[in-house]
C-alpha atoms as an extended CHARMM CRD file, in Angstrom:
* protein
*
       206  EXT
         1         1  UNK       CA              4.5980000000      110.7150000000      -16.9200000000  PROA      1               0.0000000000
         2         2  UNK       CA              7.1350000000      107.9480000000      -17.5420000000  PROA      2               0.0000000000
         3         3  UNK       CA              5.7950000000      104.5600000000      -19.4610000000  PROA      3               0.0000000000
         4         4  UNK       CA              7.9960000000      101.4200000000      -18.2500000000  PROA      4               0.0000000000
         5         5  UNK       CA              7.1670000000       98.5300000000      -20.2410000000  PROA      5               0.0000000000
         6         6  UNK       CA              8.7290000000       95.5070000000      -20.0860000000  PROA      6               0.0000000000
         7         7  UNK       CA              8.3090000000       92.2610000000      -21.8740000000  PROA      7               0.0000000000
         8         8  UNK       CA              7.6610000000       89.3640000000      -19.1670000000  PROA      8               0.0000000000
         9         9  UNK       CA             10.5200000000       86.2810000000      -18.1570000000  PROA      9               0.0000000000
        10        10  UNK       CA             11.5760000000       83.1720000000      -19.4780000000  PROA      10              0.0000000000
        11        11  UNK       CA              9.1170000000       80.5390000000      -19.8660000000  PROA      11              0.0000000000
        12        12  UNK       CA             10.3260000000       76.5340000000      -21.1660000000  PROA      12              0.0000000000
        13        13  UNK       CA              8.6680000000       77.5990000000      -24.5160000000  PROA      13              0.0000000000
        14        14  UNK       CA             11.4300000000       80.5780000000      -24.0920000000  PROA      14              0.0000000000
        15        15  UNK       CA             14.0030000000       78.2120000000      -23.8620000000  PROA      15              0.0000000000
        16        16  UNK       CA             13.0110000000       76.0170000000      -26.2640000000  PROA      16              0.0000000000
        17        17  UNK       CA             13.1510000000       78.1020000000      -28.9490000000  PROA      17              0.0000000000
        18        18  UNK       CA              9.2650000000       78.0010000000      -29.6030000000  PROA      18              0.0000000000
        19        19  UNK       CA              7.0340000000       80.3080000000      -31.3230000000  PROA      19              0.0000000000
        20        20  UNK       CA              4.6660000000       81.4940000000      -27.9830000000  PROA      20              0.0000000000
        21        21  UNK       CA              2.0600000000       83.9080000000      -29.1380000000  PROA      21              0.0000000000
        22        22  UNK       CA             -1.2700000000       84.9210000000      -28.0990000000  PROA      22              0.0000000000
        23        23  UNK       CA             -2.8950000000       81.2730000000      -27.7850000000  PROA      23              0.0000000000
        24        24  UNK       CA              0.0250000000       79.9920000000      -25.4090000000  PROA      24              0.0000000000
        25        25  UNK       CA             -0.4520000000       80.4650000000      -21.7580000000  PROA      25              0.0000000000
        26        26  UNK       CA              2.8470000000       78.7810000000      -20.4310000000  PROA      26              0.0000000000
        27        27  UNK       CA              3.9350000000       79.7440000000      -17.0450000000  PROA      27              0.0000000000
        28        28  UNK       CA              7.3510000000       81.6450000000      -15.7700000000  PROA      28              0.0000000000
        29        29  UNK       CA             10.2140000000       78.4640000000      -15.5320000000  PROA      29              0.0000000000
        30        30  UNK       CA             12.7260000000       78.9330000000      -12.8250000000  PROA      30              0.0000000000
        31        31  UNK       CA             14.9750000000       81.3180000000      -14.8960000000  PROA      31              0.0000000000
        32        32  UNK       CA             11.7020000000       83.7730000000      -15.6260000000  PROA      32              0.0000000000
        33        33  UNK       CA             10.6620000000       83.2990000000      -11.7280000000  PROA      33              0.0000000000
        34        34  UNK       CA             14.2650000000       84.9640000000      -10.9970000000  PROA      34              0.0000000000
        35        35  UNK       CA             14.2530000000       87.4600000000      -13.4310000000  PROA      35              0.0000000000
        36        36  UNK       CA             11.1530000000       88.6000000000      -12.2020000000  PROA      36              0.0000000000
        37        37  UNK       CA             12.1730000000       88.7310000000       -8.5990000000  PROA      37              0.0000000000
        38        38  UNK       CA             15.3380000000       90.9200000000       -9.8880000000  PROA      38              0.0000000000
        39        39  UNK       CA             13.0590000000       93.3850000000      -12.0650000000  PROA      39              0.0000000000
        40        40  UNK       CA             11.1840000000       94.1120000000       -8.3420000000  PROA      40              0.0000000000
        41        41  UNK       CA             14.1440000000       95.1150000000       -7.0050000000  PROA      41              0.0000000000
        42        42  UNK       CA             15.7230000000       96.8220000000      -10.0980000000  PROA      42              0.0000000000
        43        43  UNK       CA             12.1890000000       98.9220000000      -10.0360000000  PROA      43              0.0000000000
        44        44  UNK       CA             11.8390000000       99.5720000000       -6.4910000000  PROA      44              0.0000000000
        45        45  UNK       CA             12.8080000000      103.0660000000       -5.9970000000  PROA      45              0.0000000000
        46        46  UNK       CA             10.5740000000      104.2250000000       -9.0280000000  PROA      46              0.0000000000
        47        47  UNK       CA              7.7350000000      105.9210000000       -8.3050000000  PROA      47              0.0000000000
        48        48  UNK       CA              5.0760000000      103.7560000000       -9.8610000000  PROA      48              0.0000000000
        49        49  UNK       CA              1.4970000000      104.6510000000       -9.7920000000  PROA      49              0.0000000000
        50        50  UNK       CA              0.1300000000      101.6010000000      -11.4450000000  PROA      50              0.0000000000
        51        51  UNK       CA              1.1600000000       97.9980000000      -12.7480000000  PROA      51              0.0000000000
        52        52  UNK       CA             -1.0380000000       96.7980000000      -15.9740000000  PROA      52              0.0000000000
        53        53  UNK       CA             -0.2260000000       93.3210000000      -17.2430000000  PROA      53              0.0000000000
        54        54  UNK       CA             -1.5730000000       91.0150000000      -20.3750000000  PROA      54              0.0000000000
        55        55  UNK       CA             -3.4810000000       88.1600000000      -19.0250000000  PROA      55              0.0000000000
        56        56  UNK       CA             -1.0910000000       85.6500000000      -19.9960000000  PROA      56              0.0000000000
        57        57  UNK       CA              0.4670000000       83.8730000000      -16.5690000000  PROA      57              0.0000000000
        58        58  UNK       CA              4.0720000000       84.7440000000      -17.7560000000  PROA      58              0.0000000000
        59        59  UNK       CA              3.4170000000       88.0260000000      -18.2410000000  PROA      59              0.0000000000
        60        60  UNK       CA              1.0810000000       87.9150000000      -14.7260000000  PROA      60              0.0000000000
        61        61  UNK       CA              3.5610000000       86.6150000000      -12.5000000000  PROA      61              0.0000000000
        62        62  UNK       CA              6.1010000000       88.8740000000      -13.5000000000  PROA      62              0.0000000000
        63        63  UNK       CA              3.7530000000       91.7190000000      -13.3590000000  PROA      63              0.0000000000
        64        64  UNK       CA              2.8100000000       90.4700000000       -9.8500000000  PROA      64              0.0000000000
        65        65  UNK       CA              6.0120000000       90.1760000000       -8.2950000000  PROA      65              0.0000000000
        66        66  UNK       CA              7.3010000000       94.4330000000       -9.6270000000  PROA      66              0.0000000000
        67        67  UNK       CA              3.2060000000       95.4220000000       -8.3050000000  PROA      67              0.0000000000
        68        68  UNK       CA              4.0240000000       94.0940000000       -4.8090000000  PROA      68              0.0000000000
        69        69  UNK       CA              7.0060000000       95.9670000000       -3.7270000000  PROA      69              0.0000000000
        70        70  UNK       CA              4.4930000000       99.4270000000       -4.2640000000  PROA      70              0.0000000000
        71        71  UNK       CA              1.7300000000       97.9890000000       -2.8000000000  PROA      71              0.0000000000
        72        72  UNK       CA             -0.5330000000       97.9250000000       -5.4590000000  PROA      72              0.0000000000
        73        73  UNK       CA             -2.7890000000       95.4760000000       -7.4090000000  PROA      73              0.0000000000
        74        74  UNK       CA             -2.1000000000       94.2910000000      -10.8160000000  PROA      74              0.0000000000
        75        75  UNK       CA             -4.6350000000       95.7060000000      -13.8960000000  PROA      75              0.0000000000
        76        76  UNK       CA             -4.7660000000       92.9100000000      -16.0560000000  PROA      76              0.0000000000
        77        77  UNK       CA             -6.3700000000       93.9270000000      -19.7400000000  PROA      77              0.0000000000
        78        78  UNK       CA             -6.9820000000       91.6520000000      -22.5620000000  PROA      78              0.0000000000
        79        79  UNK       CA             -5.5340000000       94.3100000000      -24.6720000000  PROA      79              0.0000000000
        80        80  UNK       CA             -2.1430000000       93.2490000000      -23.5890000000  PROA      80              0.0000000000
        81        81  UNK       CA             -2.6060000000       89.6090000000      -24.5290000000  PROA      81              0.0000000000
        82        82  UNK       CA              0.7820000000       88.5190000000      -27.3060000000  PROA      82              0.0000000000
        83        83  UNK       CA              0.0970000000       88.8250000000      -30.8380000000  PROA      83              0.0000000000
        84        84  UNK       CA             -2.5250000000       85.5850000000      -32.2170000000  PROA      84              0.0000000000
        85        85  UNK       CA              0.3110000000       83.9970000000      -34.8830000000  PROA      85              0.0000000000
        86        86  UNK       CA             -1.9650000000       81.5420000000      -35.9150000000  PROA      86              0.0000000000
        87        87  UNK       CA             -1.2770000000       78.2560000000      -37.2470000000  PROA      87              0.0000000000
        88        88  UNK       CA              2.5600000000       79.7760000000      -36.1270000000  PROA      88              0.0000000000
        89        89  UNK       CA              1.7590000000       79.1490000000      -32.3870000000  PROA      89              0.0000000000
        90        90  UNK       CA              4.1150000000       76.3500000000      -31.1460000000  PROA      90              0.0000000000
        91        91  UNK       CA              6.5860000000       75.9090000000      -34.5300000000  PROA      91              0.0000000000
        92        92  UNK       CA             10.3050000000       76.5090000000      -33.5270000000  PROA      92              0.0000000000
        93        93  UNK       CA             11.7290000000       79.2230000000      -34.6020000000  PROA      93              0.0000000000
        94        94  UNK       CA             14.9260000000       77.2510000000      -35.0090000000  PROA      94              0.0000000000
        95        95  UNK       CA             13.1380000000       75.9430000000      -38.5400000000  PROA      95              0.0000000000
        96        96  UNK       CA             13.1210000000       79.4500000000      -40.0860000000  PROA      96              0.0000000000
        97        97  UNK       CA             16.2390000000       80.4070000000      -42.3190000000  PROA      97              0.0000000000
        98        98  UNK       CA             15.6350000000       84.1270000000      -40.3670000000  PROA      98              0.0000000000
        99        99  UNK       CA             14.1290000000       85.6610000000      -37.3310000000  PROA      99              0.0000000000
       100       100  UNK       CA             10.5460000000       85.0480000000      -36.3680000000  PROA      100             0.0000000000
       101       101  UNK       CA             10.0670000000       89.1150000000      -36.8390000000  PROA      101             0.0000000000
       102       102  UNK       CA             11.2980000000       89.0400000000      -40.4880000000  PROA      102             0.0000000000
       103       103  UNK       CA              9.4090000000       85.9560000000      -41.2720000000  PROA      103             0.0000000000
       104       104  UNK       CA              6.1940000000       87.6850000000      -39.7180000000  PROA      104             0.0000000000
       105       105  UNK       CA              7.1760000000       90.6800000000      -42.0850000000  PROA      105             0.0000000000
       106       106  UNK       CA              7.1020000000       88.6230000000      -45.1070000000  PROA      106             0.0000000000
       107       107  UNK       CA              3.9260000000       86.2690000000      -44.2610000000  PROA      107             0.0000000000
       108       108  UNK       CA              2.1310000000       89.4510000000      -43.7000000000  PROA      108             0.0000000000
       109       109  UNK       CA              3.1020000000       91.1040000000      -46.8820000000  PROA      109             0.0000000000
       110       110  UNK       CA              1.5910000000       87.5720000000      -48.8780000000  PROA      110             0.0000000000
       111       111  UNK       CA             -1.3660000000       88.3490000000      -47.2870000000  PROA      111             0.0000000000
       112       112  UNK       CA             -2.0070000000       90.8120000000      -49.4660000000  PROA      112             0.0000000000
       113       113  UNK       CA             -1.8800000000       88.8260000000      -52.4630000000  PROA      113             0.0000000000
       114       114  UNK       CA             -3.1750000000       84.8840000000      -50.6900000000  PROA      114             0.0000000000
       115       115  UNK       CA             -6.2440000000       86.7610000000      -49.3180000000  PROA      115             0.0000000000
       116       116  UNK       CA             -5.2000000000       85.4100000000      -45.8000000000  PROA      116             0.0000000000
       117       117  UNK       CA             -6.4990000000       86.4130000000      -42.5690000000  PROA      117             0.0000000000
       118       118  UNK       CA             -4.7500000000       83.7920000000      -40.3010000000  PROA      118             0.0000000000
       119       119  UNK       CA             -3.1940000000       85.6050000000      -37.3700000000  PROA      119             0.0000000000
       120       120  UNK       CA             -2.8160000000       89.4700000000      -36.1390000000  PROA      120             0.0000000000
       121       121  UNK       CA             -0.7890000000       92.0910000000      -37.5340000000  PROA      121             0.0000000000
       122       122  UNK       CA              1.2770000000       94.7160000000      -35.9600000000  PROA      122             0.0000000000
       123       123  UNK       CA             -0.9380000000       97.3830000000      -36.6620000000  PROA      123             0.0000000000
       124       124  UNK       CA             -3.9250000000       95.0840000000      -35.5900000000  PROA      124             0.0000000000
       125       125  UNK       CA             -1.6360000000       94.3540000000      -32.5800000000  PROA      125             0.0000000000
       126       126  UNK       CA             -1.1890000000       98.4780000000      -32.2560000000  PROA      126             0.0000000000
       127       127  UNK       CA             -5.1210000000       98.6710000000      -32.8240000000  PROA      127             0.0000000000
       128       128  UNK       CA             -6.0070000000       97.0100000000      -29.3950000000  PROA      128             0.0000000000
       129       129  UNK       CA             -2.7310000000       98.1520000000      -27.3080000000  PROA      129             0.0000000000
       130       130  UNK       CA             -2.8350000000      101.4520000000      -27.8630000000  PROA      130             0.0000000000
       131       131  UNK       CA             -6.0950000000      101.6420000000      -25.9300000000  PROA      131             0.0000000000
       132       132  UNK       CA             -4.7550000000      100.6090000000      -22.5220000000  PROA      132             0.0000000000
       133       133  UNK       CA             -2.0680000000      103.1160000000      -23.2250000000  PROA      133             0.0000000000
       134       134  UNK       CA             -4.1380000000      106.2640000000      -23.1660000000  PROA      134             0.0000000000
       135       135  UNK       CA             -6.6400000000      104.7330000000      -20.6180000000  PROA      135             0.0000000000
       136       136  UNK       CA             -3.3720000000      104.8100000000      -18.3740000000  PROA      136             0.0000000000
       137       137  UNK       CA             -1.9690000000      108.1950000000      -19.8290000000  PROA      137             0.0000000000
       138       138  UNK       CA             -5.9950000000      109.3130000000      -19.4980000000  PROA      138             0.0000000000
       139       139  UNK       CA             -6.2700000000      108.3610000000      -15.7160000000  PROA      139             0.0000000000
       140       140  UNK       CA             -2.8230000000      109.4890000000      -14.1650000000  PROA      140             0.0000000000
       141       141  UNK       CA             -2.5720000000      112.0700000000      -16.1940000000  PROA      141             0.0000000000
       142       142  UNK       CA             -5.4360000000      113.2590000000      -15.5800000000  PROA      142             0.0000000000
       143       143  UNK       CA             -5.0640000000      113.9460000000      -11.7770000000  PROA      143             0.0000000000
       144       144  UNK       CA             -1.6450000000      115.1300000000      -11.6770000000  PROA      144             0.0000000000
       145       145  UNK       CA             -0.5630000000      116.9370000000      -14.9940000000  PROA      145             0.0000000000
       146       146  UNK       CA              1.4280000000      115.1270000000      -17.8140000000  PROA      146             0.0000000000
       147       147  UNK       CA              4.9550000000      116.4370000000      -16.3170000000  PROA      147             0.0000000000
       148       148  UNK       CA              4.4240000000      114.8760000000      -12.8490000000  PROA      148             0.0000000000
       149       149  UNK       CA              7.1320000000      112.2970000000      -12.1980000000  PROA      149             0.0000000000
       150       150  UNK       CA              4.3060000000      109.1650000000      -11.4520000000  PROA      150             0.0000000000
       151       151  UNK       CA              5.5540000000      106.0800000000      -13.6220000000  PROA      151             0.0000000000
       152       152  UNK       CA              3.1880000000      103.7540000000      -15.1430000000  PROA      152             0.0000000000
       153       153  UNK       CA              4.3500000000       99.6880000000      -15.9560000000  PROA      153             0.0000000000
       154       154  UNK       CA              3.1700000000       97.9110000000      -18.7110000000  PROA      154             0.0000000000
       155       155  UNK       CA              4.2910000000       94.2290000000      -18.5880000000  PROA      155             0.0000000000
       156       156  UNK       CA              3.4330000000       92.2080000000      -21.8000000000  PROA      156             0.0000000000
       157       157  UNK       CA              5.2420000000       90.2970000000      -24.7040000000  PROA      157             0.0000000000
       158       158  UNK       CA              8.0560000000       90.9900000000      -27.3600000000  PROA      158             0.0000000000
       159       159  UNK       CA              5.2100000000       91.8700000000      -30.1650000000  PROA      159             0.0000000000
       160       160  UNK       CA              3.3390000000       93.9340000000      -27.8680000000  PROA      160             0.0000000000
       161       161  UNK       CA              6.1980000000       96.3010000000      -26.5390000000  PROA      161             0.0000000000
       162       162  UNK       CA              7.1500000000       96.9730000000      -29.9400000000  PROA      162             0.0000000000
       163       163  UNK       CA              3.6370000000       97.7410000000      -30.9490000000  PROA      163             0.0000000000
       164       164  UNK       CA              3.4020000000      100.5340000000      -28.7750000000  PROA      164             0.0000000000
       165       165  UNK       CA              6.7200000000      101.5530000000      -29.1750000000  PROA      165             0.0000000000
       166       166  UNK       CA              6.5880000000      102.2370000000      -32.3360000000  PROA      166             0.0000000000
       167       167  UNK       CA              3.5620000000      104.0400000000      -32.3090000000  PROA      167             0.0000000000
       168       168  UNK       CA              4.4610000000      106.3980000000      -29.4300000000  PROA      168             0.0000000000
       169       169  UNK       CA              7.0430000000      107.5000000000      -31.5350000000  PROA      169             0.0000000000
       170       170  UNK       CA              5.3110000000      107.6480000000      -34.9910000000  PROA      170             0.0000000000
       171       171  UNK       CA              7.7100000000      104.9690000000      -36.3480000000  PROA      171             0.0000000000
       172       172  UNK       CA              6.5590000000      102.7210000000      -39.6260000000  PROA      172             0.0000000000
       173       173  UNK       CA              5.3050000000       99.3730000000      -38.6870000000  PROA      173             0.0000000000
       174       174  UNK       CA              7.6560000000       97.4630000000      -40.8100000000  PROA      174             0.0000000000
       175       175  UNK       CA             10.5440000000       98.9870000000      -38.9970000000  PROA      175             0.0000000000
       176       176  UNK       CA              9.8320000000       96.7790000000      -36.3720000000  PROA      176             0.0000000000
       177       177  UNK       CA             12.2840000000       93.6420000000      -37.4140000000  PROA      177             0.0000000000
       178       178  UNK       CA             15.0560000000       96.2530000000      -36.3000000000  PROA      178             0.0000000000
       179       179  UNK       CA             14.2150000000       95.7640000000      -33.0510000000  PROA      179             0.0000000000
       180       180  UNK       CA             14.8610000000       93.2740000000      -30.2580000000  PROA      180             0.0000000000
       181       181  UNK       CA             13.7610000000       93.1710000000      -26.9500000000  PROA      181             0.0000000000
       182       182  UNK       CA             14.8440000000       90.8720000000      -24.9800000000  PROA      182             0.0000000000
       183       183  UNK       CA             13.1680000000       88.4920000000      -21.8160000000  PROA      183             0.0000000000
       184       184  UNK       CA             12.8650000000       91.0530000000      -19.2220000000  PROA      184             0.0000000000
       185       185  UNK       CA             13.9410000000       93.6610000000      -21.1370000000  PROA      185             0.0000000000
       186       186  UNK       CA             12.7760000000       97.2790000000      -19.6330000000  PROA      186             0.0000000000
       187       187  UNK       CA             12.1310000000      100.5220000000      -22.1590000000  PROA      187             0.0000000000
       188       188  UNK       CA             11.2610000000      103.6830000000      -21.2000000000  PROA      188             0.0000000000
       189       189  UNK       CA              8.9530000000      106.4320000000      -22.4240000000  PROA      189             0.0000000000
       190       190  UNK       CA              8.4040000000      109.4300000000      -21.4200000000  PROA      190             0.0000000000
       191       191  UNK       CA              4.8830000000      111.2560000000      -22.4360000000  PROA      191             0.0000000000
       192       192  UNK       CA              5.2800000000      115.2620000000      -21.5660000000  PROA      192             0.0000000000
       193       193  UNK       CA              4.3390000000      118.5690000000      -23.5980000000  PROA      193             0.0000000000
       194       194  UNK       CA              6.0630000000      117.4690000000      -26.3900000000  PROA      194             0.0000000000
       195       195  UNK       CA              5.3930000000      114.7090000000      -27.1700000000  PROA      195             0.0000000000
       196       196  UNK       CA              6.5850000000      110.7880000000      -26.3000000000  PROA      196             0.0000000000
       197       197  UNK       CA             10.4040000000      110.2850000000      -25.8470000000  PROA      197             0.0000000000
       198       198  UNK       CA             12.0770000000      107.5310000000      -25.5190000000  PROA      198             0.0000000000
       199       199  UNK       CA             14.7900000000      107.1410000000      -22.7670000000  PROA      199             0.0000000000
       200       200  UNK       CA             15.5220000000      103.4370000000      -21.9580000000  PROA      200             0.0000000000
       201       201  UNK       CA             15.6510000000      100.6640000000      -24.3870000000  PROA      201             0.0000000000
       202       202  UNK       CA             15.7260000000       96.9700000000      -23.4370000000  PROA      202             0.0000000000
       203       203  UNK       CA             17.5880000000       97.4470000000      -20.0920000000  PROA      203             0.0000000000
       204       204  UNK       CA             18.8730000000       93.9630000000      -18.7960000000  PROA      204             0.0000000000
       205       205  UNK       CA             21.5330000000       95.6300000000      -16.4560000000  PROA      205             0.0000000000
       206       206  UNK       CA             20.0420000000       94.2800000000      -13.2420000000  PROA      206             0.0000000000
């Protein structure tokens, strides 16, 4: 079975260069509206089985908008939600001498020696997300056999997509600055006999 997840469309806080974690629920703008509309179509012709979404409204709507060309309702699951960034949420990034991902690496690293607890983790990100992963894997699996062609679509945030990338694929958690997924950005992976695979990273062709 093929995972699709994809991180949701522009929002204003997108635009704006704001941080826009898990305490943010700001809506699609026009721009994200589109993109969603084009990720339908882009997704069409797959054979999805089921659309899961975080229960943030960006994430939601775009979620909404691929579900309805298959006919099927959206699964929303609070295990999808962004990561909490604490006193973070709403700062722009533009005030940061580096990306938001490397400044996450290197706040979460003091906490180890400040004795902080304010915000999530990547692994306490992984923790939660991985759960709606297998539940998925666990129920269309289940029916069909892992090597079926069915596709499952997770649609969720930048933190969240990397969390369970890099998990599927047994990759250290403080790899994850590496990466960069972008608004609307589809990945791949494929679960079979041997193990997850990834195929497509952060597709914007469409």
């Amino acid at each position: 079975m093929r995972l699709i997840l994809i991180r949701h469309g522009e929002t204003c806080w997108n635009r704006e260069r704001l941080v826009q974690g898990g305490d943010s629920d700001i809506e699609l703008n026009e721009t994200g509206r589109a993109q969603a509309a084009r990720l339908a179509r882009f997704l069409e012709s797959e054979p999805v089985v089921a659309v899961y979404s975080s229960p943030m409204q960006r994430a939601k709507a775009t979620a909404d908008a691929i579900a309805g060309r298959h006919g099927l309702v959206v699964e929303v699951d609070e295990g999808l939600r962004e990561i909490d960034v604490g006193e973070l949420e709403g700062t722009s990034v533009l005030d940061l001498k580096t990306t938001f991902s490397r400044f996450l690496m290197e706040r979460w690293r003091d906490r180890v020696s400040t004795g902080s607890s304010d915000g999530e983790t990547i692994e306490d990100v992984q923790s939660r997300t991985w759960g709606v992963v297998e539940r998925l894997l666990d129920r269309h699996c289940a029916d069909h056999g892992p090597n079926v062609g069915g596709a499952g679509v997770v649609v969720s945030h930048f933190f969240v997509t990397l969390a369970i990338m890099l998990k599927a694929l047994e990759l250290p958690s403080d790899c994850f600055p590496s990466f960069r997924v972008d608004l609307g950005g589809v990945s791949v992976l494929e679960f079979g006999d041997h193990g997850p695979r990834l195929l497509t990273f952060n597709d914007t062709s469409y």
